[in-house]
N, C-alpha and C positions, 0 to 999 in steps of 0.2 A: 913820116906817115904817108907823104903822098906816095915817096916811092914803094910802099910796101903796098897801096892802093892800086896801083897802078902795074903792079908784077902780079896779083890777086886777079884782077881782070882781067891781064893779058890772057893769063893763063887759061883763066873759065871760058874766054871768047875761041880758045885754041882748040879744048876739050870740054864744050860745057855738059855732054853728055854724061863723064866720069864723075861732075859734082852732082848732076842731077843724079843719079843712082848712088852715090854715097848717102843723100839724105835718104833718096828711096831705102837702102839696108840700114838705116838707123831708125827708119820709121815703122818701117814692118818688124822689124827684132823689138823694140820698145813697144809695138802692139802686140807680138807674141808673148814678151815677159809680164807685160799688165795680164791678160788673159790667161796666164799660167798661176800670177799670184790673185786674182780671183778666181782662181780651179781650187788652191790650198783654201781659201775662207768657205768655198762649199762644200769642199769634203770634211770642214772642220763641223758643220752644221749637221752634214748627213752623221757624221760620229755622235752629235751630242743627238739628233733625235733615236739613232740605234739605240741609246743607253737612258733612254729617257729622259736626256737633262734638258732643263729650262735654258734656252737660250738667251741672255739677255746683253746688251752693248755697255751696260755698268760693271757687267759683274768679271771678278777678278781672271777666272779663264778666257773668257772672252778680248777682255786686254790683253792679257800674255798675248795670245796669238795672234790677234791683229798688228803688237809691238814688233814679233818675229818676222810676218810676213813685209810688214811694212822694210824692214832692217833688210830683208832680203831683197826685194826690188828694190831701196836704194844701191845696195852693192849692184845688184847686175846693172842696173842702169847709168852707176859714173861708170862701170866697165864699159858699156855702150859709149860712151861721149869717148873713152879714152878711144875706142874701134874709128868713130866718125871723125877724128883728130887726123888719123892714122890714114884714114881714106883722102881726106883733102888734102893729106900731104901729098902723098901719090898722086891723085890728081893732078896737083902743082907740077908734076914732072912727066905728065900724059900718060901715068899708070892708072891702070882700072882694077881696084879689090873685088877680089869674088867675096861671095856668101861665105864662104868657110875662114878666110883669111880674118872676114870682119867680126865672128863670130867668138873664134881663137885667140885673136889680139883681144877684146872686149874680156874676154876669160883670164884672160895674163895679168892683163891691168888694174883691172878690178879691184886688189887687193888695195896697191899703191891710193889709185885712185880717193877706193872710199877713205880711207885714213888720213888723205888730204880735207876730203869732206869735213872729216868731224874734228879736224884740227883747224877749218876756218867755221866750223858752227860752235864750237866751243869758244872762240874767239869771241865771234859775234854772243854769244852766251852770259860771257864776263863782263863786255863793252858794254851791254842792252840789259843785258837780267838785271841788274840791279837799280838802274830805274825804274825799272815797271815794278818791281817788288814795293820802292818807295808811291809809286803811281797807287796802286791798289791797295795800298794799306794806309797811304797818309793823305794822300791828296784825291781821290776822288771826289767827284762834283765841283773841282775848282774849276776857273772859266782858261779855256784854251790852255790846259796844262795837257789835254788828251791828245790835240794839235800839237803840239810840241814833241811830244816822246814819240807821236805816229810821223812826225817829222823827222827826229831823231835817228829813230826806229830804219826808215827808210833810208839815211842819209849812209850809212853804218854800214846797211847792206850793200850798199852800191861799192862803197872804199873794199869791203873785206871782200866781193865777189870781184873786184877788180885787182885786187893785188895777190890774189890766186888762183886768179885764170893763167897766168904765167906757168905756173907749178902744173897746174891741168893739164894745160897744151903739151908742157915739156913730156909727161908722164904719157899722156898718152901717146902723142904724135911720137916720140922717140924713145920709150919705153926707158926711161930713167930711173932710178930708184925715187923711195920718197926723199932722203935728204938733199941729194943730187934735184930735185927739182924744185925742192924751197930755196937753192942755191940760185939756181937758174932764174926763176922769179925774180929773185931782190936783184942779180944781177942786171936784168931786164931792164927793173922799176929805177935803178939807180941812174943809167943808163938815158934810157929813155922814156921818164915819170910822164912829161907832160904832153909827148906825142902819142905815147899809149893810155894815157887818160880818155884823151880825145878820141882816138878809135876805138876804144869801150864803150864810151857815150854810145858811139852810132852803133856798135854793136848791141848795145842794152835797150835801146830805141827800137832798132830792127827787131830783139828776142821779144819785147811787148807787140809790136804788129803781128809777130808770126798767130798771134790767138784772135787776132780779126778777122773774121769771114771773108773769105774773096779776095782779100789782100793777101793772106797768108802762102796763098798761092808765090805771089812774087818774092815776097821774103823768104819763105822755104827753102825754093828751088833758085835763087837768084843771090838777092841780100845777103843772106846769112852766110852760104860760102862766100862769096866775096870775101868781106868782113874776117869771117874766119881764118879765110886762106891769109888776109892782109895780117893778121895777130899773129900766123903762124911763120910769116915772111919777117915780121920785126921781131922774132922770138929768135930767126936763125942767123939775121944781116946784127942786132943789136949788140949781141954779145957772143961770146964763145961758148959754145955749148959743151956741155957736161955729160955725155952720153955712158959712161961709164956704172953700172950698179953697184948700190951701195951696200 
């Protein structure tokens, strides 16, 4: 761990310009893609007032397309993290991604990406759904049974966002297929479970700062590559990578 820390910073003190502008193209493309999927919810409004319908947030069209657009920013947006994977690699090696590279790659991955998504939300789904099912049907108003499963709840996410972030990185930083990087992951986690426990932590500490005001500064453009760079330095020293698509 320290040495993947320590190869992470070298590198940013060498080129910290090329991390700082990898966030900057991840930050202004994820604020073009919010802005584009609230373009689709107003042209969905200007349609229903053209046609006279009643607009309301219960009613069953109105969920369709809020469900689609939501489905469509998440796709492009794990497309984006897979782009920002890809930028901090480069980085790592004093290359600089342009606009188009980041924008391409982000387009490519996407696929892999989201399908890792709902293959660790359906996880988390199986693990978690059926407590809270027992939660709201049996046990409400018990004392600290709501602390428990919001404990639970929480604890859950952290294991399954931690043991596929491996797959992430892979897929996006190296453009692996989806099997090839569930591979890579367990290889990883097998490998090295409790040095990359521990640099998760500090990376999941840091991703809660980044939504503090005035700190977020430092964690943005500082912390978060680091870190990142450091997951993506013990994803490449830890095991033998699988670059090959599936």
């Amino acid at each position: 761990m320290i040495a993947s820390l320590s190869k992470a910073f070298s590198a940013y003190t060498r080129k910290p310009f090329n991390f700082v502008w990898s966030s900057l193209l991840y930050i202004i493309m994820l604020l073009l893609f919010t802005l584009g999927c609230a373009g689709l919810f107003v042209i969905y409004f200007l349609f229903a007032s053209v046609f006279n319908k009643a607009v309301s947030f219960s009613s069953i069209s109105t969920l369709v397309v809020s469900a689609f657009i939501v489905i469509i920013f998440m796709f492009f947006a794990n497309g984006l993290n897979a782009a920002l994977a890809m930028a901090y690699r480069k980085s790592m090696n004093r290359e600089k991604t342009s606009l188009m590279a980041f924008y391409s790659h982000a387009l490519g991955c996407a696929p892999v990406m989201f399908a890792l998504m709902l293959i660790r939300d359906l996880a988390w789904l199986l693990l978690v759904g059926p407590f809270i099912a027992v939660y709201v049907y049996m046990l409400q108003g018990v004392a600290y049974v709501d602390l428990l499963l919001g404990a639970y709840a929480v604890f859950m996410t952290f294991i399954l966002h931690m043991a596929f972030t491996p797959a992430f990185l892979s897929a996006g930083a190296y453009k692996t297929g989806l099997l090839a990087s569930l591979r890579n992951s367990l290889r990883l986690l097998r490998n090295k479970h409790i040095f990359f426990i521990c640099l998760y932590a500090m990376f999941a500490l840091v991703w809660l700062l980044s939504f503090v005001p005035f700190i977020q500064l430092a964690t943005l453009f500082f912390a978060y590559p680091v870190l990142y760079a450091a997951m993506l330095s013990m994803l490449e020293t830890g095991m033998k990578m699988e670059t090959e698509e599936d």
